[in-house]
Structures are given as structure tokens and as C-alpha cells.
C-alpha positions in Angstrom: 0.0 0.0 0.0 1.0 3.4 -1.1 1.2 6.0 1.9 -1.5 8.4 2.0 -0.7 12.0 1.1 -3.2 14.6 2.0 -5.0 16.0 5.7 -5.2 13.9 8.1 -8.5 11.4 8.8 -9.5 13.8 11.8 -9.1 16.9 9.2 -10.5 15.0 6.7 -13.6 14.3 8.8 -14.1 17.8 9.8 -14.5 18.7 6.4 -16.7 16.1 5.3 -18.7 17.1 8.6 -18.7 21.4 7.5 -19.2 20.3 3.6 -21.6 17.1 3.9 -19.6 15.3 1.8 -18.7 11.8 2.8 -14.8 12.5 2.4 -14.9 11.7 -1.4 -14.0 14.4 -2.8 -10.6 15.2 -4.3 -9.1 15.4 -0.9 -9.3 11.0 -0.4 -7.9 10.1 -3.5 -4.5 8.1 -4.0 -1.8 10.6 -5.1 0.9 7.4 -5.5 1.8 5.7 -9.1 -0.3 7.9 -10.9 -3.7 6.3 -10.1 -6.6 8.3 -8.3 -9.4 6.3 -6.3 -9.4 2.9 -4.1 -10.1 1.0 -7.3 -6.5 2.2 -8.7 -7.3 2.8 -12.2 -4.8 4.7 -14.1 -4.4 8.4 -14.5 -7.4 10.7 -16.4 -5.9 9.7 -19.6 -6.4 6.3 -19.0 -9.8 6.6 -17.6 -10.6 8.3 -20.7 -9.7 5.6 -22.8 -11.1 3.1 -20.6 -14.6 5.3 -20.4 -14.2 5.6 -24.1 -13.5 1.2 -24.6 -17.4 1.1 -22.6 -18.7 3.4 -24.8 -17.7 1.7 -27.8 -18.2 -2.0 -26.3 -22.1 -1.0 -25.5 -22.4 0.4 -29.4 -21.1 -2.9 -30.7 -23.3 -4.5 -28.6 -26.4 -2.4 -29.4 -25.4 -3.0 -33.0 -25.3 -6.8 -32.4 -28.3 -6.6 -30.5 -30.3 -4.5 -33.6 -29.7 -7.1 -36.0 -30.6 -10.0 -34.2 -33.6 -8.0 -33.1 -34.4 -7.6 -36.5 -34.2 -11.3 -37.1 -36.2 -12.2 -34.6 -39.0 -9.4 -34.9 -39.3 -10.9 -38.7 -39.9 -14.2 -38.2 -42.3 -13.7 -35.1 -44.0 -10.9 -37.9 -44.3 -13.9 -40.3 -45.9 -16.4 -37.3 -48.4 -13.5 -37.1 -49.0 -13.2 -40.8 -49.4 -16.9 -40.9 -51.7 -17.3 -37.6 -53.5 -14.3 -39.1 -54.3 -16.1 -42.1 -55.5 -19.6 -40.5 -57.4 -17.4 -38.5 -59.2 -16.1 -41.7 -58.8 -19.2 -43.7 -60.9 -20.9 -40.2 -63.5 -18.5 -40.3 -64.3 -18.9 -43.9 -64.7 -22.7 -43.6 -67.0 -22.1 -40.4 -69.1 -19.7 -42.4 -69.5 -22.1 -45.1 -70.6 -25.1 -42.5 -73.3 -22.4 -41.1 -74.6 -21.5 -44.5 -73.8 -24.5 -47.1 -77.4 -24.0 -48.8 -76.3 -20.1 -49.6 -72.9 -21.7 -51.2 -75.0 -23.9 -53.1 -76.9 -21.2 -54.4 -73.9 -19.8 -55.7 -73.3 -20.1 -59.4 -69.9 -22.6 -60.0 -67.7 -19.5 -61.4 -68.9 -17.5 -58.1 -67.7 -20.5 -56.2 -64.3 -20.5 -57.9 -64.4 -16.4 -57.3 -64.6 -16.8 -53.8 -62.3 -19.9 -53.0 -59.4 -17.9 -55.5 -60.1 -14.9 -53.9 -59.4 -15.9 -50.5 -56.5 -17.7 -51.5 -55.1 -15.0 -53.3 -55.8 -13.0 -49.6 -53.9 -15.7 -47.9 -51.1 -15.0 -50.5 -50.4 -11.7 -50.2 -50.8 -11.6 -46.6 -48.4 -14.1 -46.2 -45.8 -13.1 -48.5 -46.5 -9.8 -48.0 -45.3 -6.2 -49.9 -41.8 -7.2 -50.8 -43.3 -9.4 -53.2 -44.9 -6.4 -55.4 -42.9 -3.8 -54.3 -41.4 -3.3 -57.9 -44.9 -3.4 -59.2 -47.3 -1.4 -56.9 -47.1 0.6 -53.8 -48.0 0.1 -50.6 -51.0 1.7 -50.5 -51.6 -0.4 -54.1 -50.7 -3.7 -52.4 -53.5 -2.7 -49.9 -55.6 -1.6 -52.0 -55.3 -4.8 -53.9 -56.3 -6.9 -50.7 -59.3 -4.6 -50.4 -60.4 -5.1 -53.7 -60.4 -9.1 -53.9 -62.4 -8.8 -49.9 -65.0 -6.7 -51.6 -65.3 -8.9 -54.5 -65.9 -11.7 -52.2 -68.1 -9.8 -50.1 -70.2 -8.2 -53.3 -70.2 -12.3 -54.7 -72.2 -13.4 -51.4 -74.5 -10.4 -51.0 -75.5 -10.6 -54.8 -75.9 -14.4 -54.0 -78.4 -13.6 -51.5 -80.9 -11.3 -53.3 -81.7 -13.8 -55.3 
């Protein structure tokens, strides 16, 4: 152990006792071998470069952490997408065991209108934008979905006037 340099503990706790300080001030630190504290890190220099190493070491790690976030934010997206879709896919067949004399009533192409259209729902749901993005916007993509879900919808509501 280095000797301490500085006021003695009695002056040192009369201080801390006029200040409020707990005696951590400037005034406790280690003078000997160029280090400052208890923990004996090197001089400011070195703290800067050390403070400067953390810094750094939590960027790479939030850097690390964004593109494994991104990963995993993707493929829980596409479990959505996919649950979304048996959800939809699961309501269509429930509708169709409520109502199977309306589907009858349907003419054959109506009933191939329907069943594509949904499936072409599923589709794009599932493999979502990316797939047309060269083609349409996002607002067309959309737009797209809302068009075959009113063509589906217009197919059963003609199909019961009759």
C-alpha cells in the first residue's frame, strides 16, 4: 500500500462534517503511481480511454443486438402473418358449415371467385409487400387486398338477393 498523502483522517472528517460530503472528494484520493481512487485505475488519460473502450463495447453491442432484433422481430412478424391467415382461412370454412345451402346457391364461377379470392388473400398476406414492391405501392398492395375482400363480399351479398 501506497502512503496516503493529503489532511489527516480527523481533518478530513471535519471537512466532510462542514461540507456534507462523505470524504470523497478530491481530498481521499490516492496521489501514489499515478492512479486516483481505491479501485487504482490509471491516471485521467487512461480513464478516458477506458470510459471511451465502454462506450464503444455498448455500441457494438447495441449494434449486435439491432440485427438480431431484426431477425427475430421478422420471423415472429411472419408467425403473425401466418396465424393471421388460418385465423381467416378458419372463419371462412365455419361460415361455409353455417350457411352450405347459400354456397349452393352460388353459381360454379362465383364459387371458384370466392375460393381464389381468398386464397389470393392468404397469399399476399403471407408473403407480403416485398413481393410487389417493384410493381405497386404500398398503399396499391393494400388496396389490392381490399379489392379481392369486396369482391368476395359483393359475390355473397349478390348471391343472397336472389
Amino acid at each position: 500500500f501506497c502512503r496516503r498523502t493529503g489532511p489527516s483522517r480527523r481533518a478530513r472528517a471535519e471537512t466532510a462534517r462542514l461540507t456534507g460530503s462523505a470524504g470523497r472528494g478530491p481530498l481521499s484520493a490516492h496521489l501514489c503511481n499515478g492512479t486516483s481512487g481505491t479501485r487504482g485505475y490509471p491516471s485521467r488519460v487512461s480513464i478516458g480511454v477506458r470510459n471511451t473502450i465502454i462506450i464503444l463495447g455498448i455500441a457494438a453491442l447495441a449494434v449486435v443486438w439491432e440485427r438480431a432484433f431484426s431477425v427475430a422481430v421478422s420471423s415472429v412478424s411472419q408467425i403473425i402473418s401466418v396465424l393471421f391467415v388460418v385465423a381467416i382461412l378458419a372463419a371462412g370454412v365455419q361460415y361455409f358449415r353455417r350457411n352450405q345451402l347459400a354456397w349452393l346457391v352460388l353459381r360454379p364461377w362465383q364459387r371458384a371467385a370466392v375460393v381464389l379470392s381468398a386464397l389470393a388473400i392468404a397469399f399476399l398476406v403471407i408473403a407480403g409487400y416485398p413481393l410487389l414492391a417493384d410493381r405497386i405501392t404500398p398503399l396499391g398492395y393494400l388496396a389490392l387486398i381490399a379489392a379481392l375482400v369486396l369482391l368476395i363480399w359483393w359475390i355473397i351479398r349478390d348471391s343472397r338477393k336472389l
